[in-house]
TIRO-2110 file (N, C-alpha, C; in Angstrom, 1 decimal):
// TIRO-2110
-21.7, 9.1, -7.8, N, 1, A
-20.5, 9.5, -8.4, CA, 1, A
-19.6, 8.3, -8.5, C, 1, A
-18.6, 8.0, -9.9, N, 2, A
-18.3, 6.9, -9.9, CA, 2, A
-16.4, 7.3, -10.0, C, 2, A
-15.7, 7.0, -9.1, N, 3, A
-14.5, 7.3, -9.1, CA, 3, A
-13.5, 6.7, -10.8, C, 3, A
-12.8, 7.3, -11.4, N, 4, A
-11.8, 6.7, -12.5, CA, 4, A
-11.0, 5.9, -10.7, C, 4, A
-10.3, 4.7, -11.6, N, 5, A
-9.3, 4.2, -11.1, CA, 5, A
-8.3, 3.9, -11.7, C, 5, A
-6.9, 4.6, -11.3, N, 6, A
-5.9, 4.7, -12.5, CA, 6, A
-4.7, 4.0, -12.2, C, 6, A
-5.3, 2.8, -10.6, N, 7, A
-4.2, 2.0, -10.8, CA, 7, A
-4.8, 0.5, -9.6, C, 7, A
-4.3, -0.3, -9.9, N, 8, A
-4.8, -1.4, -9.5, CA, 8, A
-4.0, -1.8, -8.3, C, 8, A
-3.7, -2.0, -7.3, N, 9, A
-2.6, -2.9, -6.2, CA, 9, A
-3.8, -4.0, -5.8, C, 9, A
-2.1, -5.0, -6.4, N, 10, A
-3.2, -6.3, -5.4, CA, 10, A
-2.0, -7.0, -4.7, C, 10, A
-2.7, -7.2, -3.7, N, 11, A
-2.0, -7.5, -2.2, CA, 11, A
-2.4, -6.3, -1.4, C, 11, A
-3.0, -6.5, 0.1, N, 12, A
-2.6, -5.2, 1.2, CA, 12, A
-1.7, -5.3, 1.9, C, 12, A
-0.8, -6.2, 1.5, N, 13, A
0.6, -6.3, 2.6, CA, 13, A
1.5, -5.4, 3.0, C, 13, A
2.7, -5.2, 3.1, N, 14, A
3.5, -3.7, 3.5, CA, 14, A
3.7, -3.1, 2.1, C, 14, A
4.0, -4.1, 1.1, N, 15, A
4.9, -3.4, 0.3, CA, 15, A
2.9, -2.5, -0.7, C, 15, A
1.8, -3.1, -0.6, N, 16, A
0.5, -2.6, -1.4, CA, 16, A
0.4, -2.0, -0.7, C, 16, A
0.5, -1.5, 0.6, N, 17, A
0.0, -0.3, 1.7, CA, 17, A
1.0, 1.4, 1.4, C, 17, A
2.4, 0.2, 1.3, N, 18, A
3.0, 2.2, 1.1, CA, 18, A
2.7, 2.6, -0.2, C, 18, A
2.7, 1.7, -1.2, N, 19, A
2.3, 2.0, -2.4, CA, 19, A
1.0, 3.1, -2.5, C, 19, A
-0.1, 2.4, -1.6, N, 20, A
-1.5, 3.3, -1.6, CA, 20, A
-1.2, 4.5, -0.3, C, 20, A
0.2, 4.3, -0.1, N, 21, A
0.4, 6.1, 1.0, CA, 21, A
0.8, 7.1, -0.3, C, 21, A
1.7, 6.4, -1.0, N, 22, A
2.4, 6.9, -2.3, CA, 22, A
1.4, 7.6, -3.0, C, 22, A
0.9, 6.7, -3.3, N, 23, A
-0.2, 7.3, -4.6, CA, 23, A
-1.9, 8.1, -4.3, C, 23, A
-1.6, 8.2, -2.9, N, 24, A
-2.7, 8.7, -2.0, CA, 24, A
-2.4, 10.3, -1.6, C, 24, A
-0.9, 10.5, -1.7, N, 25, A
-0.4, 11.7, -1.2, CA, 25, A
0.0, 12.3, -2.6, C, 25, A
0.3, 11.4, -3.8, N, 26, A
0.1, 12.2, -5.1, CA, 26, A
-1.4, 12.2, -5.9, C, 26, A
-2.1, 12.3, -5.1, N, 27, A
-3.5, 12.4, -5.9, CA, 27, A
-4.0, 11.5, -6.9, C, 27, A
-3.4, 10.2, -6.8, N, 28, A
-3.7, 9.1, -7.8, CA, 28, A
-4.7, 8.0, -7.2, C, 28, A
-5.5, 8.4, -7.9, N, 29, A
-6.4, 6.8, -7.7, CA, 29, A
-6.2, 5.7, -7.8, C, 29, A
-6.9, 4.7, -7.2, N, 30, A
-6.5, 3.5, -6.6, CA, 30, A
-7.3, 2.7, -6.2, C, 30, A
-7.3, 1.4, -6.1, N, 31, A
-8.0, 0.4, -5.9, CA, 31, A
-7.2, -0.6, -5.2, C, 31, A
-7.3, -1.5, -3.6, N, 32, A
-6.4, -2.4, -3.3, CA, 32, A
-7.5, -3.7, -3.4, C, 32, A
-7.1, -4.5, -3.6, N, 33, A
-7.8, -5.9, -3.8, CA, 33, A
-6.4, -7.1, -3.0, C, 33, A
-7.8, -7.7, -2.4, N, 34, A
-6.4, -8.7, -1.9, CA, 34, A
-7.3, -10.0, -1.3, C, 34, A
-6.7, -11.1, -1.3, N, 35, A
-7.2, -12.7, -1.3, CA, 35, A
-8.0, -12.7, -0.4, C, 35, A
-7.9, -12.0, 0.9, N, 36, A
-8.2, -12.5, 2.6, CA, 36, A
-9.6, -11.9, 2.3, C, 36, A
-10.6, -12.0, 2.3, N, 37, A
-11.7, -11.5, 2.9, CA, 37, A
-12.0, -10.3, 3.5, C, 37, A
-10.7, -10.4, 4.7, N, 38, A
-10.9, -9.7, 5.8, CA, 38, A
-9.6, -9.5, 6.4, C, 38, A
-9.6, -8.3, 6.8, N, 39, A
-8.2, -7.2, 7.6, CA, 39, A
-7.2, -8.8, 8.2, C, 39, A
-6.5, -8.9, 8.2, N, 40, A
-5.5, -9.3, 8.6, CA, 40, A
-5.7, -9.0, 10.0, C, 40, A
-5.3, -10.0, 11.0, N, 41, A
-5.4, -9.4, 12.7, CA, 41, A
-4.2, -9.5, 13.3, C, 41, A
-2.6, -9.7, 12.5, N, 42, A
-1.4, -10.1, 12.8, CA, 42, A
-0.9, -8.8, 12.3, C, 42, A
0.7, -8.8, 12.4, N, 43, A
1.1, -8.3, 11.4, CA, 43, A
2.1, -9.3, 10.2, C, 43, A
1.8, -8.0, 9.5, N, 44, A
2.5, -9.3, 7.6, CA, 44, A
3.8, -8.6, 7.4, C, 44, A
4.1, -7.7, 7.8, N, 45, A
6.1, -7.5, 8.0, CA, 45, A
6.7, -7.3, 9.2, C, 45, A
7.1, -8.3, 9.6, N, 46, A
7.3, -8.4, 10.8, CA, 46, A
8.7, -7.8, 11.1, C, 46, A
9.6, -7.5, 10.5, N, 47, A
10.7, -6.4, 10.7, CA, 47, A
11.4, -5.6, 9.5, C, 47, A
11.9, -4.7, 9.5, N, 48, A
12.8, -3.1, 8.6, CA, 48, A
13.7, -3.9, 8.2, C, 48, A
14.2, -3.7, 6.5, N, 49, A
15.4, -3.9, 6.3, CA, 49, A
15.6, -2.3, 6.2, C, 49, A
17.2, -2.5, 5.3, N, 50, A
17.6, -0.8, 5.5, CA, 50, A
16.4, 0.1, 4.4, C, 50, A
16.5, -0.9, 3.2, N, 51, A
16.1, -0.4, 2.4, CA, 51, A
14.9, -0.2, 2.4, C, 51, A
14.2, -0.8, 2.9, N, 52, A
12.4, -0.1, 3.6, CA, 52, A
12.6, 0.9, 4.5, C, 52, A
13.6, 1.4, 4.9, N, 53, A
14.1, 2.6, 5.5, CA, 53, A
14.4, 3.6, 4.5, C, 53, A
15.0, 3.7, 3.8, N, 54, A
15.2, 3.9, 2.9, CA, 54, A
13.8, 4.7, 2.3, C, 54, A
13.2, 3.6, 1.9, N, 55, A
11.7, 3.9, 1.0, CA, 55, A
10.7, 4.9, 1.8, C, 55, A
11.1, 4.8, 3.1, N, 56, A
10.4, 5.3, 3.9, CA, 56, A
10.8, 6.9, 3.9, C, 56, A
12.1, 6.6, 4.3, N, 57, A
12.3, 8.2, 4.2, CA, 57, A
12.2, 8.9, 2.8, C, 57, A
12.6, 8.2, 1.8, N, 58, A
11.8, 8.8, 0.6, CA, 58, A
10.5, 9.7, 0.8, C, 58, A
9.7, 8.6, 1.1, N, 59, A
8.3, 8.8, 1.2, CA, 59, A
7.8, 10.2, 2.1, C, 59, A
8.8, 10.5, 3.1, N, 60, A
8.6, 11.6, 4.0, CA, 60, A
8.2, 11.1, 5.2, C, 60, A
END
């Protein structure tokens, strides 16, 4: 079975991750692609502005 993919994120950093919660909880397909090889072992946002607060509560 070969999935359509109806949207492309590249980067998995915070801002490609909520994007793929976004479009994961609206039934949209998706593809993340990103430079590193392999999972990240840090974290890559290391603190909330308001407005990632914001986006978040949007998000639910």
């Amino acid at each position: 079975m070969h999935e359509n993919t109806d949207v492309l994120i590249v980067g998995a950093g915070p801002t490609g991750l909520t994007l793929a919660v976004d479009l994961a909880r609206r039934g949209v397909a998706f593809r993340i692609v990103d430079e590193s090889p392999e999972p990240a072992t840090g974290s890559k946002g290391k603190g909330l502005q308001p407005r990632t607060q914001e986006v978040f509560d949007d998000l639910g």
